[in-house]
Each structure stands twice: as structure tokens, then as C-alpha cells.
N, C-alpha and C positions, 0 to 999 in steps of 0.2 A: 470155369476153372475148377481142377477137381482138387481137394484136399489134401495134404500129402500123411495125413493123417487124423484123425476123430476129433474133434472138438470136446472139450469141457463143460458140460454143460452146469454144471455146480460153479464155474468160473463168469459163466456170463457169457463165452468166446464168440463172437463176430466179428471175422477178420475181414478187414479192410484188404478190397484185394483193387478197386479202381484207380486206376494212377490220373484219372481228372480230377477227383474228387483233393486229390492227394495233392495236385498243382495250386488249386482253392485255399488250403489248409497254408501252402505254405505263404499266399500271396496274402492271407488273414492273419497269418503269423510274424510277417514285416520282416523276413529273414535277411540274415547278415553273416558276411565271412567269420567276422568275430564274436559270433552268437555262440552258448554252450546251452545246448537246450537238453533239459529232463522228457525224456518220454515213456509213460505208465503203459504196458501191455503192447508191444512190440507184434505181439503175432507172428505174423509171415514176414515182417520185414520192411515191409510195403512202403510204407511213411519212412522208417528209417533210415534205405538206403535216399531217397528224397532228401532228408537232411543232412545227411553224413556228403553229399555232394557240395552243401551249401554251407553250412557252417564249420564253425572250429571243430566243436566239440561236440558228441551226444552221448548221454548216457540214457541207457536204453533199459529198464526195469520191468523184467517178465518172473511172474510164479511159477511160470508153468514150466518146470525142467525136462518136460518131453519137448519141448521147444528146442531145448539148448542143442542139441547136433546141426538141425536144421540152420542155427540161427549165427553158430560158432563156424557154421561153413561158410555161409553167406558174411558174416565179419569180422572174422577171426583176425584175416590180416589185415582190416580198416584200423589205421591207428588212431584216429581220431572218433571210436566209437568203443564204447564199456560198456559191456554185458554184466549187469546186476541181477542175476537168479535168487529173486525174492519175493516178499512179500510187501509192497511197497507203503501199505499201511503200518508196518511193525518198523521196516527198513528207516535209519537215520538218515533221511535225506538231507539234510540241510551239513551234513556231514561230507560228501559228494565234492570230490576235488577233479576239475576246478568246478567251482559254483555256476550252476546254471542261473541264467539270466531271462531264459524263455522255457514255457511250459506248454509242450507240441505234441498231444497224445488222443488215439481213439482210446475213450478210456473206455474198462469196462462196466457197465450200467449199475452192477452191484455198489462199486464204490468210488465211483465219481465223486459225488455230493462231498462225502467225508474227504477225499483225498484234495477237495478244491477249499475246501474251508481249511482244512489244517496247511494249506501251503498259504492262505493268506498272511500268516504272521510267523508261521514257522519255515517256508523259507523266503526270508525276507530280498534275497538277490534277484527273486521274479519281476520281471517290470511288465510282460507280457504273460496272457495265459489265450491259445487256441483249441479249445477242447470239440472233437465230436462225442457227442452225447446224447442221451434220449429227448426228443424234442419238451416230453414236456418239464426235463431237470433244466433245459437252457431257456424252455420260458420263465423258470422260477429265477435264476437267477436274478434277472432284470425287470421281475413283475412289480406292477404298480398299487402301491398299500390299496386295501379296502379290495383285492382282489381274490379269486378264488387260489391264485399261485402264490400270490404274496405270503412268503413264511420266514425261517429263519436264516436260512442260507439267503435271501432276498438281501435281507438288510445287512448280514455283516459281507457280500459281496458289492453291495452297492457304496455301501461305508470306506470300504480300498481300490475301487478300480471303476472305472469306466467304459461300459461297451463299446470297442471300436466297429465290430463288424457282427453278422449273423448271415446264416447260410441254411437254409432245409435242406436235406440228404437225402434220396432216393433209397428204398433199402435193397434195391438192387446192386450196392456197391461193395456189400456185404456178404461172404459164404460162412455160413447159410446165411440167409434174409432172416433178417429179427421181425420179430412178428408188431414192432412199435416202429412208431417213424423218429428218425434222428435231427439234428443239427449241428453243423457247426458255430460252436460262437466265439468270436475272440472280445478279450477286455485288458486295460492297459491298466497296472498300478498308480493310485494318484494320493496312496498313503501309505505310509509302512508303522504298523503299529512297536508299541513296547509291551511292557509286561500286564498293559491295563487290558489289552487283548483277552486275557484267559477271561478276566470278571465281565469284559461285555459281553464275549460268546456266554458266559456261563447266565446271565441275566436273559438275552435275547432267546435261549434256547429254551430256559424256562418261560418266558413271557409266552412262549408257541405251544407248549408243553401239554395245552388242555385248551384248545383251540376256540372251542362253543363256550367257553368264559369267559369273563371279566380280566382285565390286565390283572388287575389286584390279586381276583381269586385265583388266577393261576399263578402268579408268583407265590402268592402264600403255600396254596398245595407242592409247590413245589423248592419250599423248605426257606422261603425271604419272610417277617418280621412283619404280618401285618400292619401293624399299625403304621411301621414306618414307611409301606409299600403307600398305603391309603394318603400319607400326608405331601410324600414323593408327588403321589401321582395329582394332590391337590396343587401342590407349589408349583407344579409345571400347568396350571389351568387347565387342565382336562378335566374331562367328565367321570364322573366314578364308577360312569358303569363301561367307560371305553376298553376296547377289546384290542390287541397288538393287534392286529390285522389294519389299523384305522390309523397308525403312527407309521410318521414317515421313518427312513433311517436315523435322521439324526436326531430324534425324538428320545432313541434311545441309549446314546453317548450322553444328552443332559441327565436323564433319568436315572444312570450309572454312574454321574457324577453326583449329585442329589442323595444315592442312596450308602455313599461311601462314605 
């Protein structure tokens, strides 16, 4: 399939252009008439028009406004599909009427990680998330402590949802073929945080911050109260020279309670 146009390469841009792959996504994604699903990076359409057959609602969120003739042709008249020309990390999604309940995107590779973490508490109406992604951002998600994947988005993904499905992707599915091998993974919401959210991301993110350290010394480095890190982390019986790599997820919801 030829391009109808240059790709981005400062954006990431691997368009999904296979509609098997695309059948997978939706059958991982558990779709429903009455679904409103958010999708990051629309591309060609490809996934889109997929959805806009099966559910209610899609909003569909592309930066890339040389997309938009292409994309304004192809859904211009779909009323059941909204064109967001933006920047989906700056964009007020959780603002998005109506609120999407599923989250059905190739994302692009740059800003997967961030755009999955910040939709876990900020927008709380997700129950499903089916993302293709770089295979090895969809091992991190669900890697197991004391691994070489295991890091932050680890535990505060593993802390809200649950892996239902995983999928390897050929990068043949792809113009151009990304030079990294992909997956799909899907995960179902099994919490929805409140405002305690911001101070565990902001704990967990420190705790990974300085990776070849001590839990302790890197929270301190990066700006927590020694003394109180070091008693924290005696009160929950750990070792004091334990390293976040080595705690499970919910190692560190006690430890954020402990240190507030």
C-alpha cells in the first residue's frame, strides 16, 4: 500500500494499514454498540473506520493536520465519529463529550507510556484500555518486580487494571515497518483512583528515578525526607538496602500511606 502522503518522522508515524490485525484489536477490545471509545493517532483511518461500524461513538485524536483533508473525507459525514486535531497529551480529554468508556488506539511509540499513565486516573470513564505498542512498552506494563522491565508505569498499571489479553504484531502491518517489533495488549480497569493518585504516581516515579539505588536513596535524591523514607521503609519490614525494583505493586500504596 502506497502512502498518500510523507509520514512524520519527528511524530513516530506507523500507520496501521492491516485490517486482520485490526479485527484482533477489536475482538481484544470487547466492543459494544454502546461503547464510546477514545482513539490517539488515527492515521489513515484504518482502526477508525473498524470502530465507527461497531460502536456508538469514536473520538478520534490526531496532531497531525496534514491528516485532516484525508481523514475529514473519509469521516466527515460519520456522525458518530469526532475529529480532535490535536495534541492529545496537552488536549483536555477527560473533557470529551460523551465520555469515552474504551480506549482503542495504535498509539504512537513517542507517547504511549505517558498518555497510558495519565488516562489511568485522569480519565476515570475507561474500563477498557487495547493499545498496539512497542513490544517492549507492553512487556513493561505487566512485568514482574525484581525484572529487568519492571519500573514505573509497571506498578501504577498493574495497581488499576488487569491484563485481559496480549497479542505480538508483525511489523509488516505497518507503512513503513518500524524498525522495533509491536504488540497488542488489552487491560480491564479493576480501580479507579481519587486525588491520592497524583502523590502515588509522584512517590512511584521517584522510587524508579535512580534505578541502580537504594529505595531510600532514591527517594531522598529525589527530594522525600530521609529520615522519614528510612523509617517508612523499616515500619513496612523491608530491608534498607531494598531497591523498588524488588516491591510488589502494592508495596507501594502501604508505603505512600506510611509516608503521609
Amino acid at each position: 500500500m502506497n502512502l498518500p502522503f510523507a509520514r512524520k518522522r519527528e511524530l513516530g508515524q506507523h500507520f496501521l494499514v492491516d485490517e486482520n490485525i485490526v479485527r484482533v484489536a477489536g475482538r481484544m477490545a470487547d466492543l459494544h454498540a454502546g461503547d464510546v471509545v477514545l482513539e490517539v493517532g488515527p492515521g489513515l483511518g484504518v482502526l477508525t473506520a473498524y470502530l465507527a461500524d461497531r460502536v456508538g461513538f469514536v473520538h478520534a485524536v490526531e496532531i497531525d493536520l496534514s491528516l485532516a483533508p484525508h481523514l475529514h473525507q473519509r469521516f466527515g459525514e460519520r456522525r458518530n465519529v469526532s475529529l480532535v486535531f490535536e495534541d492529545a497529551l496537552e488536549y483536555p480529554l477527560a473533557e470529551l463529550d460523551p465520555e469515552p468508556n474504551k480506549f482503542v488506539a495504535n498509539l504512537p511509540y513517542n507517547v504511549a507510556t505517558p498518555l497510558i499513565v495519565e488516562s489511568l486516573d485522569g480519565l476515570p470513564g475507561i474500563d477498557v484500555w487495547c493499545a498496539m505498542v512497542q513490544r517492549e512498552v507492553a512487556d513493561r506494563f505487566f512485568a514482574d518486580p525484581g525484572t529487568k522491565s519492571y519500573g514505573a508505569v509497571s506498578v501504577l498499571v498493574q495497581l488499576t487494571a488487569t491484563r485481559t489479553d496480549f497479542h505480538p504484531v508483525s511489523r509488516t502491518v505497518f507503512r513503513p515497518p518500524p524498525n522495533v517489533d509491536s504488540a497488542l495488549v488489552a487491560f480491564r480497569r479493576e480501580k479507579r483512583w481519587g486525588p491520592e493518585f497524583r502523590s502515588l504516581k509522584q512517590l512511584v516515579q521517584a522510587a524508579f528515578a535512580h534505578r541502580r539505588k537504594t529505595l531510600a536513596n532514591s527517594l531522598a535524591l529525589s527530594g522525600f525526607e530521609r529520615e522519614r523514607v528510612e523509617a517508612a521503609v523499616g515500619g513496612l519490614s523491608l530491608p534498607g538496602d531494598v531497591r523498588a525494583e524488588r516491591l510488589e505493586p502494592e508495596a507501594f500504596v502501604q508505603l505512600r500511606e506510611v509516608l503521609e
